[in-house]
Gaussian input, Z-matrix of N, CA and C with variables (Angstrom, degrees):
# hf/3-21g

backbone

0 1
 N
 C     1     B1
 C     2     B2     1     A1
 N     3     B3     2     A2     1     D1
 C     4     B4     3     A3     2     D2
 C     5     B5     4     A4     3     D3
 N     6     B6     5     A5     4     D4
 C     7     B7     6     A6     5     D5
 C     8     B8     7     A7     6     D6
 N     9     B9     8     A8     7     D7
 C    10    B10     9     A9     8     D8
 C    11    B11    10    A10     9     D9
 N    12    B12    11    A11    10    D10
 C    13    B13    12    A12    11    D11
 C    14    B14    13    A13    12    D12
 N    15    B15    14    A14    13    D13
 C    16    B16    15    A15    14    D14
 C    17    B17    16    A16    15    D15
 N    18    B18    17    A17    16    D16
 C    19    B19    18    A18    17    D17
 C    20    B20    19    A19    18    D18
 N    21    B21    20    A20    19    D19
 C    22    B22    21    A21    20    D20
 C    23    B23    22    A22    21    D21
 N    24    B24    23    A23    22    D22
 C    25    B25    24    A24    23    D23
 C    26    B26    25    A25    24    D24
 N    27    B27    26    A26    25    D25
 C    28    B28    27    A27    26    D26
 C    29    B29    28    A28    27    D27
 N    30    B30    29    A29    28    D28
 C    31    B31    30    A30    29    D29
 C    32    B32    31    A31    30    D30
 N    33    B33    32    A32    31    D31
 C    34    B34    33    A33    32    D32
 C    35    B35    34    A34    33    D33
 N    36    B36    35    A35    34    D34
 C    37    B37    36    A36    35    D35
 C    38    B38    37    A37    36    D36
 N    39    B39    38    A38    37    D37
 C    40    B40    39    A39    38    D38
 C    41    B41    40    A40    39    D39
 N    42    B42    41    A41    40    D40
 C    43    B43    42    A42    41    D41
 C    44    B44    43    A43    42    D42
 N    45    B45    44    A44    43    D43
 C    46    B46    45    A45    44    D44
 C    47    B47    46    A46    45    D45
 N    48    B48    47    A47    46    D46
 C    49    B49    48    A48    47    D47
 C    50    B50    49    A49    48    D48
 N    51    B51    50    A50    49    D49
 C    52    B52    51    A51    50    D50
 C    53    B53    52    A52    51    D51
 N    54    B54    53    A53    52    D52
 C    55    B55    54    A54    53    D53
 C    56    B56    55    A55    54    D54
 N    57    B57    56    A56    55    D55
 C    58    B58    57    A57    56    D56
 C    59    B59    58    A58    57    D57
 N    60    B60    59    A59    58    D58
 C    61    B61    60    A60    59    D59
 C    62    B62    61    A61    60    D60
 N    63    B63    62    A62    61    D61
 C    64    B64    63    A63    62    D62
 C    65    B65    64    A64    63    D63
 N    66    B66    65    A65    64    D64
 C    67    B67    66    A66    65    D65
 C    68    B68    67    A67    66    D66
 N    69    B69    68    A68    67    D67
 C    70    B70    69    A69    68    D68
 C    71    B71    70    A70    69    D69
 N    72    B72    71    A71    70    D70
 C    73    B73    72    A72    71    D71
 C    74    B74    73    A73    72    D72
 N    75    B75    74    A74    73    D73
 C    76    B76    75    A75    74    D74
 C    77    B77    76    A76    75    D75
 N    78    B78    77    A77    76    D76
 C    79    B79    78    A78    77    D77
 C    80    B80    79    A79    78    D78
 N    81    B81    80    A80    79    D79
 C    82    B82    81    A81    80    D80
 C    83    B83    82    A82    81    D81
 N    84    B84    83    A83    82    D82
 C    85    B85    84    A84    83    D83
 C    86    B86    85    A85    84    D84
 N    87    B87    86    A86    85    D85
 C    88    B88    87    A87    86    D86
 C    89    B89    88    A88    87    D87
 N    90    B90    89    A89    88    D88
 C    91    B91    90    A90    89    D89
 C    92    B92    91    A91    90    D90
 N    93    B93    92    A92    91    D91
 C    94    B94    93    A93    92    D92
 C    95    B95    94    A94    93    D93
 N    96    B96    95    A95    94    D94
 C    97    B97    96    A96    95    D95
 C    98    B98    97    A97    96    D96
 N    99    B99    98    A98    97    D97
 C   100   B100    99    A99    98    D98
 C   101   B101   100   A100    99    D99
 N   102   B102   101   A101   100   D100
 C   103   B103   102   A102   101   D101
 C   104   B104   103   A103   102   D102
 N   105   B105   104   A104   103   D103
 C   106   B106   105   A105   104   D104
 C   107   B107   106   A106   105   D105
 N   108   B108   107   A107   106   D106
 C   109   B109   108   A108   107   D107
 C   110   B110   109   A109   108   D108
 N   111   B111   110   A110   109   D109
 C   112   B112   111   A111   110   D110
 C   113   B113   112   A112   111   D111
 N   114   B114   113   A113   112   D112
 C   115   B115   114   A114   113   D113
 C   116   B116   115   A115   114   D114
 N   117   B117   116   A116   115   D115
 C   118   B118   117   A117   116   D116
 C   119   B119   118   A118   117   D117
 N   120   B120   119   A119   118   D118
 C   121   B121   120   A120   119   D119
 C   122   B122   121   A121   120   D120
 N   123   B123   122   A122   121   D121
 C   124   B124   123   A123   122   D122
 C   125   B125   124   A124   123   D123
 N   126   B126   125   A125   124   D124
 C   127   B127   126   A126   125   D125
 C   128   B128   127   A127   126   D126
 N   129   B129   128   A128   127   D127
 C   130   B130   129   A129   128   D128
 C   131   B131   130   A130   129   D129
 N   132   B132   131   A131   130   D130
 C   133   B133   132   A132   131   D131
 C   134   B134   133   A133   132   D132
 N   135   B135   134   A134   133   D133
 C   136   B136   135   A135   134   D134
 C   137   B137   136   A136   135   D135
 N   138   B138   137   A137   136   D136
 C   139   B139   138   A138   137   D137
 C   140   B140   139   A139   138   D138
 N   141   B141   140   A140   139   D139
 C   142   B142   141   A141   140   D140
 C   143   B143   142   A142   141   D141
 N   144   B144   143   A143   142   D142
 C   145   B145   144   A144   143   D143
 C   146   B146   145   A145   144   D144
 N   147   B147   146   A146   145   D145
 C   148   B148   147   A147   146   D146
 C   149   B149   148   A148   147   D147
 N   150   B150   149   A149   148   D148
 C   151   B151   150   A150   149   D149
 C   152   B152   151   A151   150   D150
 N   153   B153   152   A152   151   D151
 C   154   B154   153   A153   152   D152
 C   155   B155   154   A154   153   D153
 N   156   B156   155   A155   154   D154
 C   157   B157   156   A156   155   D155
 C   158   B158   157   A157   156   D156
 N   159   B159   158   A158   157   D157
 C   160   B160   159   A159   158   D158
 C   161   B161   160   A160   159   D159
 N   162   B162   161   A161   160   D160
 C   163   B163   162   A162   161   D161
 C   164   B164   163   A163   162   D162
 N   165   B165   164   A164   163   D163
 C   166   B166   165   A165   164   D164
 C   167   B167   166   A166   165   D165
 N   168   B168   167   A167   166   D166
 C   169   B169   168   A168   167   D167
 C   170   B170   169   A169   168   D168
 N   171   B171   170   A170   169   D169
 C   172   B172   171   A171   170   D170
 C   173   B173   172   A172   171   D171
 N   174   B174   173   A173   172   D172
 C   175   B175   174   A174   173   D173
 C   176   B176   175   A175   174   D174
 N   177   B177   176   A176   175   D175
 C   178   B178   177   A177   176   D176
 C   179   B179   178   A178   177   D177
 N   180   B180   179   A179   178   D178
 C   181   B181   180   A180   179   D179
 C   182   B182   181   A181   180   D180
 N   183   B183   182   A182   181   D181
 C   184   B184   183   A183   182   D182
 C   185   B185   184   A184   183   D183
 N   186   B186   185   A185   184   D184
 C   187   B187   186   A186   185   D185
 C   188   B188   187   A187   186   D186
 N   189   B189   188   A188   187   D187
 C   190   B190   189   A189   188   D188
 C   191   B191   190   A190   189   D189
 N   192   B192   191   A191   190   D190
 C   193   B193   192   A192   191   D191
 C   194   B194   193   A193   192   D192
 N   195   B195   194   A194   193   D193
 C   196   B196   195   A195   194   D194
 C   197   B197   196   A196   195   D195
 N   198   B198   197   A197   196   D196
 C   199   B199   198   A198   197   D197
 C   200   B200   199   A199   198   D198
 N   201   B201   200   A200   199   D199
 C   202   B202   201   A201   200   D200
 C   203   B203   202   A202   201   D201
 N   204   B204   203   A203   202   D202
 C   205   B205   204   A204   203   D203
 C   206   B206   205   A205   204   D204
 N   207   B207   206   A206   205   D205
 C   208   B208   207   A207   206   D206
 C   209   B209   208   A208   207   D207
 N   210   B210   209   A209   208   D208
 C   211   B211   210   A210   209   D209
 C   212   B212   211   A211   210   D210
 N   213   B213   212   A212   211   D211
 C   214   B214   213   A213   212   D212
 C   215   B215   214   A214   213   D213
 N   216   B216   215   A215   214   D214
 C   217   B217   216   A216   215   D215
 C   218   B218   217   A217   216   D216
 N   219   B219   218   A218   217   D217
 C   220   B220   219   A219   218   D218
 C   221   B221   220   A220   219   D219
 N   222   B222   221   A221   220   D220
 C   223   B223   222   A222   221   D221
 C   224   B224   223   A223   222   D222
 N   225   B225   224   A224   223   D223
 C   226   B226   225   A225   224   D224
 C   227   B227   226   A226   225   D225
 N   228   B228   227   A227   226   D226
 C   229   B229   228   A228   227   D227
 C   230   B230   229   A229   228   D228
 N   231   B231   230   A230   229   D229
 C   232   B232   231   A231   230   D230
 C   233   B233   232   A232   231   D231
 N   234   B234   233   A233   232   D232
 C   235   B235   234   A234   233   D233
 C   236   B236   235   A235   234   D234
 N   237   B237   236   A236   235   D235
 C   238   B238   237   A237   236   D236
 C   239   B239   238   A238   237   D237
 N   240   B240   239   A239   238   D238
 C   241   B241   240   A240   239   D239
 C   242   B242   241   A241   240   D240
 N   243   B243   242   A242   241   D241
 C   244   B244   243   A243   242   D242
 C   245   B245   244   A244   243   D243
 N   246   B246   245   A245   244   D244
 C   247   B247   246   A246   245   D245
 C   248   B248   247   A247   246   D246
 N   249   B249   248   A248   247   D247
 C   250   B250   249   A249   248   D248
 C   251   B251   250   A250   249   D249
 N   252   B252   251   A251   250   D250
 C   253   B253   252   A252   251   D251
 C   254   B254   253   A253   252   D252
 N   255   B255   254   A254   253   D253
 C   256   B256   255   A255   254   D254
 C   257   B257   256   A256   255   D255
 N   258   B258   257   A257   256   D256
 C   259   B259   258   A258   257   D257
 C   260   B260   259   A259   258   D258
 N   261   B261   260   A260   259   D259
 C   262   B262   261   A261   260   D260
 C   263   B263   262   A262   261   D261
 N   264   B264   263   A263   262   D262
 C   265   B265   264   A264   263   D263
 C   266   B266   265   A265   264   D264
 N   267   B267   266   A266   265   D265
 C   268   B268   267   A267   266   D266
 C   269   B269   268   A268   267   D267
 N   270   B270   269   A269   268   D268
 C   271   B271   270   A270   269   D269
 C   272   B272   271   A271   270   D270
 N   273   B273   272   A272   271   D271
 C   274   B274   273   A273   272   D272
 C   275   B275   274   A274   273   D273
 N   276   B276   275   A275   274   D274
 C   277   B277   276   A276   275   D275
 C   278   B278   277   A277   276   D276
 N   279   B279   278   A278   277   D277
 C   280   B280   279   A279   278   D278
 C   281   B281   280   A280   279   D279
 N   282   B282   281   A281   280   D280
 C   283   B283   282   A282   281   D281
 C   284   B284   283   A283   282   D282
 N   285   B285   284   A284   283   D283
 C   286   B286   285   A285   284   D284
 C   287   B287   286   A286   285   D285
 N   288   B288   287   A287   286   D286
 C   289   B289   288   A288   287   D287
 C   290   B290   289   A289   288   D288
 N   291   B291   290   A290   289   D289
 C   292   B292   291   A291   290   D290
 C   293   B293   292   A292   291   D291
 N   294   B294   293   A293   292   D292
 C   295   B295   294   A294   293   D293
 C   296   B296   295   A295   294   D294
 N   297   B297   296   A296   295   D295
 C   298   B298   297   A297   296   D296
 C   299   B299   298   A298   297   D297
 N   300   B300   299   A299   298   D298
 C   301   B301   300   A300   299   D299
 C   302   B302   301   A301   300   D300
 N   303   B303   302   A302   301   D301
 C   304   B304   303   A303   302   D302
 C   305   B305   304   A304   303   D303
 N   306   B306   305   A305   304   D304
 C   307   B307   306   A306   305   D305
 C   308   B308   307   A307   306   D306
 N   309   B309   308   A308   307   D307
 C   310   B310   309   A309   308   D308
 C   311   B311   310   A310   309   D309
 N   312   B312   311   A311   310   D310
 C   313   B313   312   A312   311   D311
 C   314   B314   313   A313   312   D312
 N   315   B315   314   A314   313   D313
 C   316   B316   315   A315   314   D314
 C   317   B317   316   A316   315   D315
 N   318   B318   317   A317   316   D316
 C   319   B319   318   A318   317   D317
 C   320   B320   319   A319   318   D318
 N   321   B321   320   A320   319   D319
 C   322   B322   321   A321   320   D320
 C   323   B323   322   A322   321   D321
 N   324   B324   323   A323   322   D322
 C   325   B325   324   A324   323   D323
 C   326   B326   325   A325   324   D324

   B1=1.4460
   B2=1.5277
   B3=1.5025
   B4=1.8607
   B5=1.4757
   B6=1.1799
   B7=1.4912
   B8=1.5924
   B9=0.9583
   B10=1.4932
   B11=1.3116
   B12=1.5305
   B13=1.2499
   B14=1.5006
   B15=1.7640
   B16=1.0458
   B17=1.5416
   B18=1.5262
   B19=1.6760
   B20=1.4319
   B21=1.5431
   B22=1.1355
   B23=1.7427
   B24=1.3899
   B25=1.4883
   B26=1.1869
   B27=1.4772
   B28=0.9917
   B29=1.2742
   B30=1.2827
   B31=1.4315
   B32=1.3496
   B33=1.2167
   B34=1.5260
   B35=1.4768
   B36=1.3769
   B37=1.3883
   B38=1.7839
   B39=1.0868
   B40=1.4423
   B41=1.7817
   B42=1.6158
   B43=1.4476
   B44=1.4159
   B45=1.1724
   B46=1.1758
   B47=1.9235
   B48=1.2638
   B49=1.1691
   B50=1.7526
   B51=0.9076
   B52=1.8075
   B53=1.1842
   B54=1.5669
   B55=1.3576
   B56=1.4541
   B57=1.7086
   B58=1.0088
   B59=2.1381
   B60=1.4161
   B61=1.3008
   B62=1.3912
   B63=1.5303
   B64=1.1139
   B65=1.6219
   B66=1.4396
   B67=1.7140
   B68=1.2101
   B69=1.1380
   B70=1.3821
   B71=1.5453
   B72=1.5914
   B73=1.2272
   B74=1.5127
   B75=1.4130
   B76=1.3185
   B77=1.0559
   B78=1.7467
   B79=1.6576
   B80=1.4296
   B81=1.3963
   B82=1.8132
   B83=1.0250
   B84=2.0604
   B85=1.8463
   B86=1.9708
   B87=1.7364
   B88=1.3879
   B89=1.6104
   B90=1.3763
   B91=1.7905
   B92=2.1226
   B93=0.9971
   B94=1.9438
   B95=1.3176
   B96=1.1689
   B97=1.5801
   B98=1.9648
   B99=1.8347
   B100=1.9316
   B101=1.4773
   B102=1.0929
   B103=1.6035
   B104=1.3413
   B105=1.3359
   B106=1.2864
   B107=1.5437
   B108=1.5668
   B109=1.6978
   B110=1.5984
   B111=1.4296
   B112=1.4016
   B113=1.7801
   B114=1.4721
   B115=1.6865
   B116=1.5005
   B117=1.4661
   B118=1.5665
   B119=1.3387
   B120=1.6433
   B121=1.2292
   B122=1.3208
   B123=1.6461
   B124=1.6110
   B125=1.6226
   B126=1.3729
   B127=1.1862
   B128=1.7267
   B129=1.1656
   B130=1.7819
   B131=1.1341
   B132=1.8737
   B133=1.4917
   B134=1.6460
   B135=1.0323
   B136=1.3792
   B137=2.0028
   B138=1.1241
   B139=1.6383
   B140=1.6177
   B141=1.5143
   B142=1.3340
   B143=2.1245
   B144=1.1082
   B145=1.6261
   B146=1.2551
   B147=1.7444
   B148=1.4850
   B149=1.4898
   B150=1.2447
   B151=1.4491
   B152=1.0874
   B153=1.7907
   B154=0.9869
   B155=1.9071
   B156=1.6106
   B157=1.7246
   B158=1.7427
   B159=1.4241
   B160=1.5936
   B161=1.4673
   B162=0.9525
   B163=1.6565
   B164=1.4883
   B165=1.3178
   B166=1.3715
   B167=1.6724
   B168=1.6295
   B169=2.0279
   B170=1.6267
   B171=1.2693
   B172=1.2455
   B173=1.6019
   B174=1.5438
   B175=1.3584
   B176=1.9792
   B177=1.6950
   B178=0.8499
   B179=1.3817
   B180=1.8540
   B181=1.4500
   B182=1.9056
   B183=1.5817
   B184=1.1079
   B185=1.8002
   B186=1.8128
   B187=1.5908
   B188=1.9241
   B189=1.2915
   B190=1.5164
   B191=1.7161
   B192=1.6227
   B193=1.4144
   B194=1.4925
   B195=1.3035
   B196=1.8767
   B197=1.6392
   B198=1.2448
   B199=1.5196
   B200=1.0881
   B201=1.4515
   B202=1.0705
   B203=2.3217
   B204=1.0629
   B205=1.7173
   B206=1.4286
   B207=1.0794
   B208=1.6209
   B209=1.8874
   B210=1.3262
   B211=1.6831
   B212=1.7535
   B213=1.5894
   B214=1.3395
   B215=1.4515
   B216=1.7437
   B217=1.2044
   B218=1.5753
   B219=1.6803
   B220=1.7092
   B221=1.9094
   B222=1.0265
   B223=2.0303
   B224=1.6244
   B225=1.3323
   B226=1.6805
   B227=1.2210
   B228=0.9179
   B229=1.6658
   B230=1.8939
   B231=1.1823
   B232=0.8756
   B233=1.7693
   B234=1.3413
   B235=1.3190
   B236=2.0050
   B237=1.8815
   B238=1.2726
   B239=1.0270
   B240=1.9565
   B241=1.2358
   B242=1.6558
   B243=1.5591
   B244=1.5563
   B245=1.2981
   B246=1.3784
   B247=1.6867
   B248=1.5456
   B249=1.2862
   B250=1.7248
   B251=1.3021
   B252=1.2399
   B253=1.3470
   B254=1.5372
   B255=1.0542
   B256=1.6526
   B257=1.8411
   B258=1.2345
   B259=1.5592
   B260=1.8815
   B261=1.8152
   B262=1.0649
   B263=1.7952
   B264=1.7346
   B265=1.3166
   B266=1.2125
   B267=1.7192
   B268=1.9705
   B269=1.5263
   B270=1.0606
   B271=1.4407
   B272=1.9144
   B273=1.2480
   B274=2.0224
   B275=1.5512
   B276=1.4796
   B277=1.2329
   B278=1.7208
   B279=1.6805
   B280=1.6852
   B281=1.5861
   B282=0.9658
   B283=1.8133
   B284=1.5361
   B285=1.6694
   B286=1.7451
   B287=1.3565
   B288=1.7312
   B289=1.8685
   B290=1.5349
   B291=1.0234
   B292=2.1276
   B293=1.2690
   B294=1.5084
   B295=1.9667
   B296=1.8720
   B297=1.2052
   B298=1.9083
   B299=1.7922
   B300=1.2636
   B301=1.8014
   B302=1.4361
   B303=1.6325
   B304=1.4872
   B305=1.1167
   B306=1.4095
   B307=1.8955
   B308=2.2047
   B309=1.2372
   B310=1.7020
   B311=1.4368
   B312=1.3193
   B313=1.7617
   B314=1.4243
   B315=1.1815
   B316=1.6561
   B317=1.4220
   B318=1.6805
   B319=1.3898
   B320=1.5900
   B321=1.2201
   B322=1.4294
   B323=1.8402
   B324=0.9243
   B325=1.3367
   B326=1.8807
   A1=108.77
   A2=111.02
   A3=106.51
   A4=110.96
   A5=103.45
   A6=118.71
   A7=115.54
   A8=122.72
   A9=115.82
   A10=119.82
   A11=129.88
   A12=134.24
   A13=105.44
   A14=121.17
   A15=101.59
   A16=122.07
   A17=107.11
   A18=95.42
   A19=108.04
   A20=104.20
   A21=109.91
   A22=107.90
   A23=135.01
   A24=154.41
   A25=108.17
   A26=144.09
   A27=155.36
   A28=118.66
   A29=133.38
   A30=141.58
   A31=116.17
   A32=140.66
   A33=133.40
   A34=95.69
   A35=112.51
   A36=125.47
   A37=118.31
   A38=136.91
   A39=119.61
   A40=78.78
   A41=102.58
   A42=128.23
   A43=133.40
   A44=125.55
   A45=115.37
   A46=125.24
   A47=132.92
   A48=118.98
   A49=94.46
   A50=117.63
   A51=112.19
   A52=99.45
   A53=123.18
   A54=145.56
   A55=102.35
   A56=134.42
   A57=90.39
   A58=75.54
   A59=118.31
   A60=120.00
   A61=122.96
   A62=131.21
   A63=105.13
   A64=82.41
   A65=111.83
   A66=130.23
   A67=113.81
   A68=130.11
   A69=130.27
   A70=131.34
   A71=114.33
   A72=104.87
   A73=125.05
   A74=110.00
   A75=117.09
   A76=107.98
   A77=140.92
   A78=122.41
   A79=99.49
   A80=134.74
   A81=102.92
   A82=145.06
   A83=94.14
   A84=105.70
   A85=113.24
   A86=96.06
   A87=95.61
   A88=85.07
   A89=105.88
   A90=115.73
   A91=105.79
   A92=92.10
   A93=98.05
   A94=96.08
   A95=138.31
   A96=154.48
   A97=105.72
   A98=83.52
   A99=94.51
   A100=99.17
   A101=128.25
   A102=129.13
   A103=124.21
   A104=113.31
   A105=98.13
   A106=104.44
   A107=124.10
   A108=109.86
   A109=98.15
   A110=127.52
   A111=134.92
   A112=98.41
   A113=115.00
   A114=103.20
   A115=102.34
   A116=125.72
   A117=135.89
   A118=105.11
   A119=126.56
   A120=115.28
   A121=134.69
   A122=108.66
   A123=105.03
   A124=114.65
   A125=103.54
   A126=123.87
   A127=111.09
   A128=100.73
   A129=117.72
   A130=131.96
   A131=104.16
   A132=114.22
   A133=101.83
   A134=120.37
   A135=116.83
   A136=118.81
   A137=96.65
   A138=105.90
   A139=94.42
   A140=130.32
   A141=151.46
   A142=88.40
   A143=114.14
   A144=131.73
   A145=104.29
   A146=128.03
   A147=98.22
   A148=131.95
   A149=87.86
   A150=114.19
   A151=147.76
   A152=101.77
   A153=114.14
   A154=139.45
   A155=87.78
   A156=98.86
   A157=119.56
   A158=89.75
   A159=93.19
   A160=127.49
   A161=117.94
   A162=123.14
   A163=89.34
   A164=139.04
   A165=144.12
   A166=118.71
   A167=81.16
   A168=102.08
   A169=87.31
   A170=143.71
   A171=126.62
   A172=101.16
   A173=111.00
   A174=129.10
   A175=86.34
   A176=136.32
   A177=128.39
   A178=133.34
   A179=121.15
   A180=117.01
   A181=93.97
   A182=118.98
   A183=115.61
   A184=141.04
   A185=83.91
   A186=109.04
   A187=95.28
   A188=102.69
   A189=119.00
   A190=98.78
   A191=101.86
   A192=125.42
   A193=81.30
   A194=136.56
   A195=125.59
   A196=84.36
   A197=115.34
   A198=111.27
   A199=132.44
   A200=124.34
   A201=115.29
   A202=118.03
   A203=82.25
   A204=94.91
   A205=140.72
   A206=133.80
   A207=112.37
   A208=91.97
   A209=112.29
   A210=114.01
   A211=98.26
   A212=94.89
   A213=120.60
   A214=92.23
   A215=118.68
   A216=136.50
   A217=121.35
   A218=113.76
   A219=96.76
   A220=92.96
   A221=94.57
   A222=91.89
   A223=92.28
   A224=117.90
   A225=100.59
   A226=103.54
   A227=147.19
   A228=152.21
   A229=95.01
   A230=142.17
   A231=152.67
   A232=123.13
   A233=95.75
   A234=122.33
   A235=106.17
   A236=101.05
   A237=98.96
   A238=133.27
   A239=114.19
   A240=124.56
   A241=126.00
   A242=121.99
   A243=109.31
   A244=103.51
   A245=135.20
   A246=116.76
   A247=85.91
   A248=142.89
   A249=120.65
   A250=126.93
   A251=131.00
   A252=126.69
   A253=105.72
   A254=113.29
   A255=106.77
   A256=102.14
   A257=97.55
   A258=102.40
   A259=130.29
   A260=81.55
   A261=100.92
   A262=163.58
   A263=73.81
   A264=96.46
   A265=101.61
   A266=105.51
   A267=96.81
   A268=93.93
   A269=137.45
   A270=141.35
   A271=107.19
   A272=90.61
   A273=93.42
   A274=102.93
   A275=87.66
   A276=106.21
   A277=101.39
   A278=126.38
   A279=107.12
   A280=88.51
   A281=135.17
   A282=144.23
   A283=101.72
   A284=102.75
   A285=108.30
   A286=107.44
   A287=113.06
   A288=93.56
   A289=96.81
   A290=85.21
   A291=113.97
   A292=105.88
   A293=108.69
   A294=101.02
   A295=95.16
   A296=86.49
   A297=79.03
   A298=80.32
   A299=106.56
   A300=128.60
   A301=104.53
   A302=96.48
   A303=121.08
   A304=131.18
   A305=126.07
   A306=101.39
   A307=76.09
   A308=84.67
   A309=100.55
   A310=114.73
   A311=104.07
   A312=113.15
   A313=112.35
   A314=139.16
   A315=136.57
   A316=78.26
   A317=115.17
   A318=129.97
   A319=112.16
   A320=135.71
   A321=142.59
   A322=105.29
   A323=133.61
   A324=120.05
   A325=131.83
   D1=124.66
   D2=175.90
   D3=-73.76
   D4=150.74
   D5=169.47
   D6=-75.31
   D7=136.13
   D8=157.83
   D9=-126.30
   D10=150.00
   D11=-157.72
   D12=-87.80
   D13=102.90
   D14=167.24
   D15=-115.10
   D16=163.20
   D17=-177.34
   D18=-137.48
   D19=132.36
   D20=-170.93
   D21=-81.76
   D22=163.33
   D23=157.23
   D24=-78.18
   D25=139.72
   D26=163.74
   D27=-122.51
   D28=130.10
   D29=176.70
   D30=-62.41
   D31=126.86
   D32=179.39
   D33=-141.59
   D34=149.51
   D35=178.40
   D36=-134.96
   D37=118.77
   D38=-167.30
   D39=-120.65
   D40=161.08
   D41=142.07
   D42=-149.47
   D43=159.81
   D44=177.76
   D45=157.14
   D46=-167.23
   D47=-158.22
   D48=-125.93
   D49=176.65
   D50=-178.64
   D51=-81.20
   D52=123.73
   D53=172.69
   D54=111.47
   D55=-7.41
   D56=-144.33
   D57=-157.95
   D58=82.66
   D59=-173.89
   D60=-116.87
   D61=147.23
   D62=-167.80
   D63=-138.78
   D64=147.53
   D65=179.41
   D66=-110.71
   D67=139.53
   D68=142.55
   D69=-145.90
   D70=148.24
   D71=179.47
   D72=-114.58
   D73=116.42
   D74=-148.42
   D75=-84.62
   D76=17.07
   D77=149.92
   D78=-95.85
   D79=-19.77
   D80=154.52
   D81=-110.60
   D82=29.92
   D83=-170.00
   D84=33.71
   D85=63.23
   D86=166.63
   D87=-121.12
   D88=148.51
   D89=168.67
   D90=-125.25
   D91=169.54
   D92=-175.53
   D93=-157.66
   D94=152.98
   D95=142.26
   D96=-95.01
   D97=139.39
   D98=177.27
   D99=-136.42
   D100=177.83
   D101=146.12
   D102=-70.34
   D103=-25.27
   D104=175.06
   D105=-144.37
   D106=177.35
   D107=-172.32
   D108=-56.65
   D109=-67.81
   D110=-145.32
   D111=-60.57
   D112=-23.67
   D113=165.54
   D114=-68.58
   D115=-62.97
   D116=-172.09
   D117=-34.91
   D118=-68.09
   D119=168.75
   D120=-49.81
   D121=-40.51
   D122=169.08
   D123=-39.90
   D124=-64.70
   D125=-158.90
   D126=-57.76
   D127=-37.58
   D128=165.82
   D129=-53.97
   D130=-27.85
   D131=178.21
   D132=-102.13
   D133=-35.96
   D134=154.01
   D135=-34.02
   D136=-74.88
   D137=-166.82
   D138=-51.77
   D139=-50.10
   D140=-164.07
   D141=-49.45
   D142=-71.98
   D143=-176.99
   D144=-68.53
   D145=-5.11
   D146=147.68
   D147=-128.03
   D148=12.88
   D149=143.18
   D150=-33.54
   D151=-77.50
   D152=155.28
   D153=-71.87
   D154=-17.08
   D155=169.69
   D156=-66.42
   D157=-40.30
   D158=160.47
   D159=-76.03
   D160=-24.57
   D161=-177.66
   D162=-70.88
   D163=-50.82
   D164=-178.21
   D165=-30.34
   D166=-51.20
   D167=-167.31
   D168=-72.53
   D169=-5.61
   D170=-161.77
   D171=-88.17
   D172=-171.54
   D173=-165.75
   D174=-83.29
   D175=152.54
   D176=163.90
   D177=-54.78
   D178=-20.79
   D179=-176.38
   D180=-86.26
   D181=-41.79
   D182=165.15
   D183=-31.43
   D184=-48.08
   D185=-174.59
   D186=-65.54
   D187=-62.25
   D188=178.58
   D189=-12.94
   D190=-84.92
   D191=-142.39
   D192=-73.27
   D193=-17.20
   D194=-177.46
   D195=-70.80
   D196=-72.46
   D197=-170.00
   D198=-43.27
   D199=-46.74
   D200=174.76
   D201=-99.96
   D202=37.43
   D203=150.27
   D204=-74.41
   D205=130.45
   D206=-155.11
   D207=-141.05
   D208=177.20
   D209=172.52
   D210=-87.06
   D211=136.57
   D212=172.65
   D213=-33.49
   D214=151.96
   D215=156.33
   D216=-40.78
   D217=-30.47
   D218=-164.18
   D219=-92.91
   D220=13.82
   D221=-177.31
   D222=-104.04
   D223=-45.42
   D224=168.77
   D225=-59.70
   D226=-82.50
   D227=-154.05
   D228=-53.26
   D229=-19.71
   D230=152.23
   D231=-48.46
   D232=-52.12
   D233=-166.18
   D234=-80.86
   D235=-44.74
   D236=169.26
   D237=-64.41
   D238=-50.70
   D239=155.54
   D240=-32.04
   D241=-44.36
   D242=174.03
   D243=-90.50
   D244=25.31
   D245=169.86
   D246=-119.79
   D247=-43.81
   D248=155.13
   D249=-48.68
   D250=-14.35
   D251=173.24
   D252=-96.91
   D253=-31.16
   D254=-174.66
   D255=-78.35
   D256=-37.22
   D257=171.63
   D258=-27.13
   D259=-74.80
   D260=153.31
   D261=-147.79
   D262=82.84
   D263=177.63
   D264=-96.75
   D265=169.49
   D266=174.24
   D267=-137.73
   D268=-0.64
   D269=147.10
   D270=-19.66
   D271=123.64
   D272=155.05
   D273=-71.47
   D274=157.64
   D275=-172.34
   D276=-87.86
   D277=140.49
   D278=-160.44
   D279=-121.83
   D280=173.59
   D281=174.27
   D282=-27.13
   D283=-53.63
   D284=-160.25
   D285=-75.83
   D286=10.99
   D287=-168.86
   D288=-106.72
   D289=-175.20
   D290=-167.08
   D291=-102.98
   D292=112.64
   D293=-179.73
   D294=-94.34
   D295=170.05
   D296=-160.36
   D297=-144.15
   D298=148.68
   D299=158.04
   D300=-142.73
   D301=142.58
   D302=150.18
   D303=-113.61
   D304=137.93
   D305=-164.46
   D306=-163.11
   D307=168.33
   D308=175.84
   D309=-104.29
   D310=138.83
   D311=162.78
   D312=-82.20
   D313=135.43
   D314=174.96
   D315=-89.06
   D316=158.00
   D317=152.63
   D318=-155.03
   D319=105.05
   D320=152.92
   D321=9.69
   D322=87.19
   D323=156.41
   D324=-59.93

């Protein structure tokens, strides 16, 4: 049987203020802190790839239940709620607010 290369999308969400960002990717409820997003994301795709390299070395019912782990329900509902509110709001953004990104991790399935 041939192999074919597939790759899964992963949900990731960062927020935060300059100096001070926090990531997470919510199908394997992993989180990281950076100073800034582009550390947070680094650091997210990092933790994400060894994660899953270890979930690999595990026993298969083990490996399974590592993989398919996801963030508790109130962090999605968390996660939807601040991308509908940031959506649409029309407010400037002032010193005290929260800049927020969502973007995907590719990972080899």
């Amino acid at each position: 049987m041939a192999t074919t290369d597939m790759t899964r999308k992963l949900l990731c969400f960062a927020s935060g203020r300059p100096g001070d960002w926090e990531a997470i990717c919510l199908d394997y409820d992993i989180a990281v802190q950076g100073r800034t997003f582009e550390e947070a994301q680094s650091l997210l795709e990092l933790s994400i790839n060894d994660y899953v390299e270890s979930a690999a070395k595990e026993e298969p019912e083990i490996r399974d239940r590592l993989l398919k782990r996801s963030a508790p329900a109130r962090v999605w509902l968390q996660y939807i709620f601040s991308f509908l509110w940031h959506t649409f709001r029309r407010k400037r953004l002032s010193d005290d607010d929260t800049l927020e990104h969502s973007f995907q991790v590719s990972r080899h399935a």
